[in-house]
N, C-alpha and C positions, 0 to 999 in steps of 0.2 A: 351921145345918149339918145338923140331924137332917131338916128339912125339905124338903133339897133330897137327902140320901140318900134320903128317902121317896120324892119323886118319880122318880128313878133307878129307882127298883126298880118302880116304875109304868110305866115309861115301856120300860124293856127286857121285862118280862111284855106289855105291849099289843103289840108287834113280837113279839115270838113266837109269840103266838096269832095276828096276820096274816098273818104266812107259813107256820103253818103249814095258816089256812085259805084261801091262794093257792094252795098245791100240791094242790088238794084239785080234781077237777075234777069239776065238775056233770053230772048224767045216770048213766042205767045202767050197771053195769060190764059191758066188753066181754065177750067168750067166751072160756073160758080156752085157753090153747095147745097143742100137742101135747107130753104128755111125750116126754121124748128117750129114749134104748134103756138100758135096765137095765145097768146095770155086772156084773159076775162078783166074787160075793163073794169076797174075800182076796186079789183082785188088781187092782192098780193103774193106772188107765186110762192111754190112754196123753198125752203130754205137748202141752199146745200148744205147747212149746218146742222143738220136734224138727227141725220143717219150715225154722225159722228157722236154728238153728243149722247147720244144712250150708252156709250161707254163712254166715251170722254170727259164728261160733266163732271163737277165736282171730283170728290172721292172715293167713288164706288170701283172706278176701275183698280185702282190702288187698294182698296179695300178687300177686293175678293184676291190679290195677287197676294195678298198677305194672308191671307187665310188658306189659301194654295200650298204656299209655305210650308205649311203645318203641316200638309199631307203626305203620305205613304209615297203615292204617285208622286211627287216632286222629287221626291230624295231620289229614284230611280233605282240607286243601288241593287234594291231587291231582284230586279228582273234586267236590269239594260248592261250590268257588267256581265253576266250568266250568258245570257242568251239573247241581246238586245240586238247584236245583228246576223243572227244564224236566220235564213229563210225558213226553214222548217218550223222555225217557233212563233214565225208571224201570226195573228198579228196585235199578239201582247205585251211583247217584252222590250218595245221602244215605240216613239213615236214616232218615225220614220215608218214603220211595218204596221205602226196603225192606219195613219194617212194613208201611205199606201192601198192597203187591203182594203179601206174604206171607199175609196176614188177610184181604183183598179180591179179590184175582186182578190188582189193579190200581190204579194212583193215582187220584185223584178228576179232579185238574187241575194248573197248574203249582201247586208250591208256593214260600210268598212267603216262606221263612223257614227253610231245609233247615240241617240241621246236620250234622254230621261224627258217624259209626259210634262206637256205647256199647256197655256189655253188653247191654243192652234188644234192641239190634236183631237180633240172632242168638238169644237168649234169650226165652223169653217168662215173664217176671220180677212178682210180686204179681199172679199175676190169681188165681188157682184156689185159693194159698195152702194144696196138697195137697206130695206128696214131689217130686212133677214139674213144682213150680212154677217153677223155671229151666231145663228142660229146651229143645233145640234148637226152632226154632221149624217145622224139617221134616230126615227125613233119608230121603225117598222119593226115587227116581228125579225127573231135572228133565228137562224138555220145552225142545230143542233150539231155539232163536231163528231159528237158521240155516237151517233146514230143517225143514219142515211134517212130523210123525209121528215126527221122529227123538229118540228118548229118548237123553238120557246116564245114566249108572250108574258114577259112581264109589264103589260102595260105602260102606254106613252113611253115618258125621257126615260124610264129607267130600263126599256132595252137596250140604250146602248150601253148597260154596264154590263149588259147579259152577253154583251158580242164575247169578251174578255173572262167572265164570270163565270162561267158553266165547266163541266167535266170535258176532258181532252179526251177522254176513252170510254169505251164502253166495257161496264164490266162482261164474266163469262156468261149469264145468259143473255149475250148480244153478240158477243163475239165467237164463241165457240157452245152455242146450245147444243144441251143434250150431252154430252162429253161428260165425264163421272172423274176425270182426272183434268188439271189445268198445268200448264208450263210457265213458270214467272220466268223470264230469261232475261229481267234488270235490278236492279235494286233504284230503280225510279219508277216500278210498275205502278199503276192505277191511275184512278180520275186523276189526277195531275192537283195541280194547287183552283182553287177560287170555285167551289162547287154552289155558289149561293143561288144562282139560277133554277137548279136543279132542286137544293134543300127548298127555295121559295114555292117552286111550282107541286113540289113533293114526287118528281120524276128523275129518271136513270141511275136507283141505285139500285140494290139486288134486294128485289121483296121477298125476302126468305117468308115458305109458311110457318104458323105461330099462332099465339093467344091471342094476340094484340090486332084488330083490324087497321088497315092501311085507310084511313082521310083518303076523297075521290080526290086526284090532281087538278091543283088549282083552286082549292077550296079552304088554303089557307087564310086566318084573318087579316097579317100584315100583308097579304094581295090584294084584298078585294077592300080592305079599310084602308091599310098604307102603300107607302112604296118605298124604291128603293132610296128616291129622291126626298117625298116626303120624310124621311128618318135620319137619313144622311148628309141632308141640305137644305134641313131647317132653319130657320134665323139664326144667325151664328151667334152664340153666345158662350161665355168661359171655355173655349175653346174647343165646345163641339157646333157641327154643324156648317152650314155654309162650303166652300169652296175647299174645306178641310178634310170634308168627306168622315170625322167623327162622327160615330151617330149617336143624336142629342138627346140626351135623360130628360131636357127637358120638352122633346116632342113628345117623349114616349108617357111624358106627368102627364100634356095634356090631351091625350088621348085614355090613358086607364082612369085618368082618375085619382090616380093612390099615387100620393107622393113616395120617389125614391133618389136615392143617389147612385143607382145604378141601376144595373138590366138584369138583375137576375128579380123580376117578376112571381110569385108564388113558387122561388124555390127551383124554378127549372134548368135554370145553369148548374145547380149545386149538381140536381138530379142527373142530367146528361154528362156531367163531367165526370160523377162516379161512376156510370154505363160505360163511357169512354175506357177509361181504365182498367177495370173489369176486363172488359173486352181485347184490349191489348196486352193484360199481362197474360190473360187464355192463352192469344195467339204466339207470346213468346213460350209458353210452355209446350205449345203442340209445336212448335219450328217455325212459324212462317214469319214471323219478326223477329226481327234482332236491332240492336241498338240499347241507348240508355238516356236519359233526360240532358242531359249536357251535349252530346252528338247529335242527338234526334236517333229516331226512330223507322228503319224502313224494312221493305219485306226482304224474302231468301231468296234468293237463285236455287231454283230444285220444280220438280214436280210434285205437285199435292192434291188430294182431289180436291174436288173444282168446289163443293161447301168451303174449305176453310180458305179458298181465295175470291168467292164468294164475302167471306169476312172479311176480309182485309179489306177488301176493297169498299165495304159498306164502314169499315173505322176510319179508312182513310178521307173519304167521301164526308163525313160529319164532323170528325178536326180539322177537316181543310175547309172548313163552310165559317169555322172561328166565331161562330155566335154563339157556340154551345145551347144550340134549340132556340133559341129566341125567334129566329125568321120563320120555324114552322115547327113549333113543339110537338103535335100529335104527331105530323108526319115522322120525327125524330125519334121520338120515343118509342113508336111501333118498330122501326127498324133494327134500334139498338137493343130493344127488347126479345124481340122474336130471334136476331141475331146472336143474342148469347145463349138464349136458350138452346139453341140449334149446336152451339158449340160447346156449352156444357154436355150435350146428350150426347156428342161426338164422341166415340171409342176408336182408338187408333187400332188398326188389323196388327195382330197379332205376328212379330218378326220369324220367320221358317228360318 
């Protein structure tokens, strides 16, 4: 027994002096480092815990992740099985092609693996690891898709809903001015889906002339009193607002004044939504829509003069905006108004 405790004790000393002359690395010692900045005697530097705890703290981080939840953007489905890793569609329809386009100017290629919008991709989240380490990932003016030179400007955070938010195309007096006939050659023609940019600033739809005068751009009230953010990312409560991206009935009480339970304000969603219809069942009468409310609704493959794809394009442009006038009712209501005028006065040329 004593013999073999002997050797115990032999045998854990020979391993101790091994590793401790493993850790020992042979050659010169390197050059020593740069001391760091002197501290201020009798006060307390400041915390690495700091930067984290503005999201980490409590509940809050959990709290907007659940409110995230709720959102459109989470589900993905809408936009990230469609076209989430097609390069041509960056850089909306995944976050991979947001990031990207945000950080590079642009996607590399398709991508083979897109995912559905996180906090990451609006955020730019552990990299700098300073106070601004989740701060927006840009909140400068974006550069119009639709038209070469034309800046949007919805003011502060809510540009960067505008990068995603605006018309893909430009209608026919942008793209083929002066031409009396137009060529639709998809049935996915026009501004594409998310024109709210556009409807907010009251720019790039087709100003047909009309009764109705056009609001100077940019001179809407939810611009220059709200925002995208302010409406959208209000204090979340019954599940609008916050990180849910509903926008809150009860931002919009305290701002009017007048209590409601929804947004149709003096009647104007009623209004624009009957102009809406109106105006699309014109365009299925003269050809250029076809569809029915169960399928949805899109334009013809054919040539037509360029007024009534002019129209389409100003009906597509206002149901894809999905506020039914709220983000800029004058702007809306001159368009939809002077537009159907224009296409009620429409006589189709007589067949030879």
């Amino acid at each position: 027994m004593r013999y073999l405790s002997y050797f115990k004790v032999v045998l854990v000393a020979f391993l101790i002096v091994f590793m401790a002359a493993s850790c020992v690395k042979e050659g010169p010692m390197g050059p020593a480092g740069e001391d760091g900045i002197d501290g201020i005697d009798g006060v307390d530097g400041a915390s690495g815990e700091v930067t984290c705890l503005q999201c980490h703290e409590g509940t809050a981080l959990d709290q907007k992740s659940a409110e995230f939840e709720i959102s459109a953007h989470s589900a993905g489905a809408i936009a990230v099985d469609y076209a989430g890793g097609r390069a041509s569609c960056a850089p909306c329809h995944s976050h991979e092609q947001f990031v990207q386009t945000m950080t590079l100017g642009g996607v590399a290629g398709d991508i083979s693996n897109p995912s559905a919008w996180k906090c990451n991709t609006c955020h730019g989240i552990h990299e700098t690891f300073d106070v601004g380490d989740f701060a927006l990932r840009s909140t400068e003016p974006v550069d119009a898709r639709y038209a070469e030179g034309e800046v949007l400007d919805v003011n502060g955070n809510s540009n960067l809903c505008a990068v995603c938010h605006q018309s893909r195309r430009g209608g026919p007096s942008i793209t083929n001015p002066g031409e009396e006939t137009f060529r639709i050659t998809s049935t996915h023609y026009g501004p594409h889906y998310g024109t709210q940019a556009n409807v907010l600033l009251g720019v790039g739809l087709e100003e047909l002339e009309g009764s109705v005068a056009y609001p100077e751009a940019g001179s809407a009230v939810h611009l220059a009193q709200a925002s995208c953010t302010g409406c959208h990312m209000a204090d979340f409560t019954a599940g609008q607002g916050g990180h849910s991206f509903v926008p809150s009935v009860a931002a919009c009480n305290d701002c009017h004044g007048t209590p409601t339970e929804d947004y149709n304000y003096g009647g104007v969603q009623t209004e624009v939504n009957t102009m809406l219809v109106e105006l699309r069942d014109r365009l299925i009468e003269l050809g250029v829509v076809a569809g029915d409310e169960e399928e949805g609704f899109h334009p013809v493959v054919g040539t037509f003069p360029t007024l009534l794809v002019q129209a389409y394009f100003n009906w597509e442009g206002i149901a894809e905006d999905r506020s039914l006038g709220v983000h800029n009712p004058k702007y809306v209501k001159a368009i939809l108004r002077n537009t159907l005028d224009a296409v009620n006065a429409y006589e189709p040329a007589p067949e030879v």
